[in-house]
Each structure stands twice: as structure tokens, then as C-alpha cells.
C-alpha positions as CSV (number, residue, x, y, z in Angstrom):
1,X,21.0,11.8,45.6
2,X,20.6,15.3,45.1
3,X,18.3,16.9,42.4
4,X,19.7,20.4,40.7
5,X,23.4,19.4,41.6
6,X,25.5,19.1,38.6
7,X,28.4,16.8,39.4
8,X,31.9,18.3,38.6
9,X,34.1,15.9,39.5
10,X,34.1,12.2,41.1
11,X,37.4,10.8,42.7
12,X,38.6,7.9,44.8
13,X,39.0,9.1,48.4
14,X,41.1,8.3,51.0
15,X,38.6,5.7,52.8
16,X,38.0,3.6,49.6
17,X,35.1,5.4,48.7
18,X,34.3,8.1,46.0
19,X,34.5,11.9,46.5
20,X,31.3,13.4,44.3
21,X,32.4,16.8,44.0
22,X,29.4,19.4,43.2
23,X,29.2,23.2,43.6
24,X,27.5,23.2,46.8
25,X,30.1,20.5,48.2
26,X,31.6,17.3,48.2
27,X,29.4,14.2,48.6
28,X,31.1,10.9,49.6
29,X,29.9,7.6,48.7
30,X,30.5,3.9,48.6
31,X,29.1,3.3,45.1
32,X,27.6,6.0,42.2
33,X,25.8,5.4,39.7
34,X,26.0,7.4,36.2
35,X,23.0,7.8,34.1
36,X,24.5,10.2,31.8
37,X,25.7,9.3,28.2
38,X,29.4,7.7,28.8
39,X,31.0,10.6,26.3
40,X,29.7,13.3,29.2
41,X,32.9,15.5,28.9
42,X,31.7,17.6,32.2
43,X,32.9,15.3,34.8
44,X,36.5,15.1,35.1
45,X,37.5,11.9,36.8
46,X,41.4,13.1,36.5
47,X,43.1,10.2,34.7
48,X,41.4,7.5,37.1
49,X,40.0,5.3,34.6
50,X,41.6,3.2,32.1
51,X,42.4,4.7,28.4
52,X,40.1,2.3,26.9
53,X,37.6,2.9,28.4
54,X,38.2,7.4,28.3
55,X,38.7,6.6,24.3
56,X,35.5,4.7,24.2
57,X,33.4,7.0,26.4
58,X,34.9,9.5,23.7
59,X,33.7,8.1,20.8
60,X,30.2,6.5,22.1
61,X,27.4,8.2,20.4
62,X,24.6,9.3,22.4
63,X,20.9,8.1,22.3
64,X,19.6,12.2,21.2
65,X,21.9,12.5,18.0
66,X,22.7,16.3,16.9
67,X,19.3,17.0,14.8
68,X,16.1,15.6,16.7
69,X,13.5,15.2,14.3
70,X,10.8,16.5,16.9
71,X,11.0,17.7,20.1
72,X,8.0,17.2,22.4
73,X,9.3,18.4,26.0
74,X,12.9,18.7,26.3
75,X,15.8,19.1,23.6
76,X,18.2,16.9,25.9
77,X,21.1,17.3,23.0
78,X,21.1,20.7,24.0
79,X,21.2,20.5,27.8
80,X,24.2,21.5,29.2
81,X,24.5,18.4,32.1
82,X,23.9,15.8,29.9
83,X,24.5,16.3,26.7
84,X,28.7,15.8,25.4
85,X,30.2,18.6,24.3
86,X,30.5,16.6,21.1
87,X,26.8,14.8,20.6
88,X,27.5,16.5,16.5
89,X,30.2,14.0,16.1
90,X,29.6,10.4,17.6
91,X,28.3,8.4,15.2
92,X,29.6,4.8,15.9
93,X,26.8,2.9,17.3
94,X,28.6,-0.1,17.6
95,X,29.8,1.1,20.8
96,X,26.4,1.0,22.6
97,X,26.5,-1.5,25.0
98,X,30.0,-2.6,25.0
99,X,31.6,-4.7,27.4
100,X,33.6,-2.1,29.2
101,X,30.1,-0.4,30.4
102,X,29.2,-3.9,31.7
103,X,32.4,-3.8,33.7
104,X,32.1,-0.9,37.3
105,X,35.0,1.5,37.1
106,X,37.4,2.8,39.7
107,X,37.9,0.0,42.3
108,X,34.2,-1.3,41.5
109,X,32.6,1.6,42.2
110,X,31.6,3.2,39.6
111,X,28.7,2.1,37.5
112,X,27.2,3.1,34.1
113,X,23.7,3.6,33.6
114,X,22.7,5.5,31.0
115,X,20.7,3.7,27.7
116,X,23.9,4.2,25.5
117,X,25.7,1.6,27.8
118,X,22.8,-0.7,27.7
119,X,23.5,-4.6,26.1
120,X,19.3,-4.6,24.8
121,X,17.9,-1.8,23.1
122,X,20.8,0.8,23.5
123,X,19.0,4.4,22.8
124,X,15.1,4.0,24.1
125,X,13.5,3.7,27.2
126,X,13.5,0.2,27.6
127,X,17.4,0.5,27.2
128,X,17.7,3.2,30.0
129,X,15.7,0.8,32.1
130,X,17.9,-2.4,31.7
131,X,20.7,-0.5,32.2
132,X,20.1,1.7,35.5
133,X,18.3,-2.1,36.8
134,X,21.8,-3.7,36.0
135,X,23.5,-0.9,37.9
136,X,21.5,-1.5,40.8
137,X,21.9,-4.7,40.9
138,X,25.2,-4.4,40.7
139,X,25.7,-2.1,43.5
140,X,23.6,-4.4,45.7
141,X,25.5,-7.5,45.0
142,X,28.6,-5.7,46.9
143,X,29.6,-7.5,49.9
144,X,28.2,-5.5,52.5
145,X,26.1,-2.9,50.6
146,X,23.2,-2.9,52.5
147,X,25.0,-4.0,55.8
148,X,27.6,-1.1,56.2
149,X,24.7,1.7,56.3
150,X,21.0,1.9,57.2
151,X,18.7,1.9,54.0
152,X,15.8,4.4,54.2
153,X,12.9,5.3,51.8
154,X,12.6,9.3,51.7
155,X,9.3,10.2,52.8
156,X,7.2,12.9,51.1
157,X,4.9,15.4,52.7
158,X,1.3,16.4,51.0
């Protein structure tokens, strides 16, 4: 994970992982795990995934809507990493939590996180939560997740 590294684009590479490209590089990994709003037009994934799932990413509206009625510490509809080009115009909420964000993406290794593609409570907290767990859990259900590289806990200094 790296913190202050918008992701540009994410590809399959040629070991059968993905290729997380990022201004300051390319990262490679086995599985990643979006928490962005689906309809996030700023990482290009080439024509990789399926068109029902690009047209419903498209059309998904996002948990901040266009015209917050308050703002206490951060306007995310206007922040440029996570918030679609086109947050003024998604208005079906049916989409939340549909099937195809139940469902990883290129080769199973691409997950959705984010509270829009949550099944409970699709645009709160408790939606983000359900959704990133379910992700997780996804990820660590892979055969071999945990066996194929050493799992450390970063370790802060005070």
C-alpha cells in the first residue's frame, strides 16, 4: 500500500499478476483491492474488463452525490482521486451493490471495495465496512494467498 500515490493504471502482467501503475512507478501484485466508487474514470484498466461491468461502473452513482448538504472535513465529491468525473450525473441507486461488484475482476484479481458496491447499506460507513471486509476475505480465501509471500504487520516508530 502506498499513501499519496494516485493509481493511473492497473493491468494484467505477464506473471499472472496485476501491474499497479503510479507516477512514481509500477507496483506489482497478486490481488488489489479498490475502495474507490466503481464509476472512478481515473484508472484506465484498457479494455480488460467486461462491458457490463465498464457500463455499470459508468452509471453507478456514488455515495457523496453532487450537492452535499454539509460538509464537516472533506468535500470528497470534489476530490480529484476519488471522486468520478461525472458524480453530477449518476443517479440510479439501484446499482449499489449489484452482483457484478460481488464478482473479483480480471482473472480474480481484482476486487471492489468501496460502499457503493456494498450488498447492506450501500453509501454509509457501515456499507464501506461490509464491503472492504468482503474484499478481504475474498482475497484471503485464494489458494495460496498467504502461502506464496511472507505476511508482515508494518511497525510504527514513536
Amino acid at each position: 500500500m502506498r499513501l499519496n500515490t494516485p493509481v493511473s493504471a492497473i493491468r494484467l502482467d505477464a506473471q499472472g499478476g496485476l501491474a499497479v501503475l503510479a507516477p512514481a512507478g509500477t507496483l506489482h501484485a497478486e490481488h488489489v483491492i479498490l475502495a474507490v466508487p466503481p464509476a472512478m474514470d481515473r484508472i484506465d484498466f484498457g479494455d480488460m474488463l467486461s462491458s457490463d461491468l465498464v457500463r455499470l461502473a459508468r452509471a453507478t452513482p456514488v455515495w457523496m452525490g453532487a450537492d452535499p448538504d454539509v460538509l464537516h472535513v472533506q468535500n470528497w465529491s470534489a476530490e480529484q482521486w476519488t471522486s468520478p468525473s461525472t458524480v453530477q450525473h449518476l443517479a440510479d441507486y439501484s446499482l449499489l451493490g449489484h452482483i457484478l461488484y460481488q464478482r473479483p475482476a480480471l482473472d480474480g484479481r481484482l476486487h471492489w471495495a468501496s460502499t457503493e458496491t456494498a450488498v447492506d447499506h450501500a453509501g454509509h460507513i457501515e456499507g464501506a465496512l461490509a464491503a472492504g471486509k468482503r474484499a478481504a476475505h475474498a482475497v484471503l480465501a485464494t489458494p495460496g494467498a498467504l502461502n506464496s509471500r511472507s505476511v508482515t504487520t508494518p511497525t510504527t516508530s514513536r
